[in-house]
Structure formats: C-alpha cells, structure tokens
C-alpha positions in Angstrom: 3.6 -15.2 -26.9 4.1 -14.0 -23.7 3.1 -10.5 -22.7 6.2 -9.9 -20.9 8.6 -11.5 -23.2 7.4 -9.1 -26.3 7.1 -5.9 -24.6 8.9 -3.9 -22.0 6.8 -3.6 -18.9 9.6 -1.3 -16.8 7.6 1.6 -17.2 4.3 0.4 -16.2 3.8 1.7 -13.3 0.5 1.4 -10.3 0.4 5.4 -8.9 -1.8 3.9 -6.3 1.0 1.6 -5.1 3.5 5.0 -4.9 0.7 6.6 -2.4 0.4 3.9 -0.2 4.2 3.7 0.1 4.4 7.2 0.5 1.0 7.3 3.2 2.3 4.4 5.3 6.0 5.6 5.4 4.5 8.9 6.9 2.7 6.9 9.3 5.5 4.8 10.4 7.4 7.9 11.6 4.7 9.5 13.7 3.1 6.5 15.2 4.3 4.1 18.0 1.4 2.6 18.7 2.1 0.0 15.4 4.3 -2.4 15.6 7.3 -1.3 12.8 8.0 -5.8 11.8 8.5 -6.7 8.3 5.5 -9.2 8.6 3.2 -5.7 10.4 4.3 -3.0 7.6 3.9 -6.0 4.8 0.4 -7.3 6.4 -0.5 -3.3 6.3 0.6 -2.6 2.2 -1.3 -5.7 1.2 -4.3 -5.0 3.2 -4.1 -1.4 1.8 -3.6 -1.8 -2.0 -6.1 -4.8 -2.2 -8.9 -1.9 -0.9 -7.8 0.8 -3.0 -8.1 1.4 -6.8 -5.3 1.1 -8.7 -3.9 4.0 -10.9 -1.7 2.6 -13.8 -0.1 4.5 -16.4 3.1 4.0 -18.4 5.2 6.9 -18.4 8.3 6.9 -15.6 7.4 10.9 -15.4 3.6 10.7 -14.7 0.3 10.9 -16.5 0.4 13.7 -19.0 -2.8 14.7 -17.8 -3.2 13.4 -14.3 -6.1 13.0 -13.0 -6.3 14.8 -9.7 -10.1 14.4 -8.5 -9.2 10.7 -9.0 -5.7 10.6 -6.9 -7.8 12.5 -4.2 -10.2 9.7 -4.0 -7.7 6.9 -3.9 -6.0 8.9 -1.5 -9.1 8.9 0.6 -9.5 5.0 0.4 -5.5 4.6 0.9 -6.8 6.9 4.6 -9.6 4.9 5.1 -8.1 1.6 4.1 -5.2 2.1 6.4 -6.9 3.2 9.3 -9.0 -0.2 9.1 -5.3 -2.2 8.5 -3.6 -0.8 11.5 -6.9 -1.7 13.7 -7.3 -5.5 12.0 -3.2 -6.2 12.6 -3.3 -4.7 16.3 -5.7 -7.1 17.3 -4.3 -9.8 15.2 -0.6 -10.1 14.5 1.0 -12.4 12.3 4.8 -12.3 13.8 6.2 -14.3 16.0 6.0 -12.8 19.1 2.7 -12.4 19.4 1.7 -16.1 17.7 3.9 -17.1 21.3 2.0 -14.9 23.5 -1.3 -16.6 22.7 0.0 -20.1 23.4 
C-alpha cells in the first residue's frame, strides 16, 4: 500500500519551507538588485530549501511545543543560504534574456 493512498498527508507540513517563503518574499520587496522572473525567485526557493534543514510536523496550527532555538538556526541557514542564491543566480541566470545576451 501506498503511503499516500492510506493516510491523509494534508496536514504534513515542512515549517522550513513557510520561512523561506516568508524570508524571500521580504526580500523581493526591498531589493532591486534581483531579478523578480518566475525562473530567478524559483531557482532562489530551490537553492534555498535544499541548504536548509527541514522542520516537519503535522498539525495545520503548529508544533505544540515548537522548538524555537531550532527555527532560529534554520532561520540562520535560510539567511545564509539566500544570500549565497541571490549571488550564484546574478552571475548565472537561467531565463531567457540573459541565455540571449551570452550568445
């Protein structure tokens, strides 16, 4: 059997994914200096959550006892993480426009 054909996975939910969401939205509106593409902001998630540890838990409302020294330090790789995204998609984009610029 199938995991996800006997259980109900709706409420399993990755914390860590939330805080990158939440980080790089924050980012988006105070920074012009990255480029704002679908292919950019997805290029940045990915980069970000495969750095970062995950946080799972299964309650839509939260951990009933979260954890908050370990939020703090995936919120410090999330920091780090992105930093070192934004710098790696700068100097090389996957969209369009700048694959044509090269050539």
């Amino acid at each position: 059997m199938k995991i996800s054909e006997g259980y109900s996975l709706e409420n399993l939910i990755n914390r860590s994914l939330d805080m990158v969401f939440e980080r790089i939205e924050e980012l988006l509106d105070v920074r012009d200096d990255f480029c704002h593409c679908q292919e950019c902001v997805l290029d940045l998630i990915a980069y970000t959550l495969n750095r970062v540890t995950p946080l799972y838990g299964t309650s839509l409302l939260g951990s009933l006892h979260p954890n908050r020294k370990k939020e703090k330090k995936v919120q410090i790789e999330i920091d780090l993480a992105i930093n070192a995204g934004i710098k790696r998609i700068i100097e090389h984009p996957h969209h369009e426009d700048a694959k044509q610029e090269t050539i």
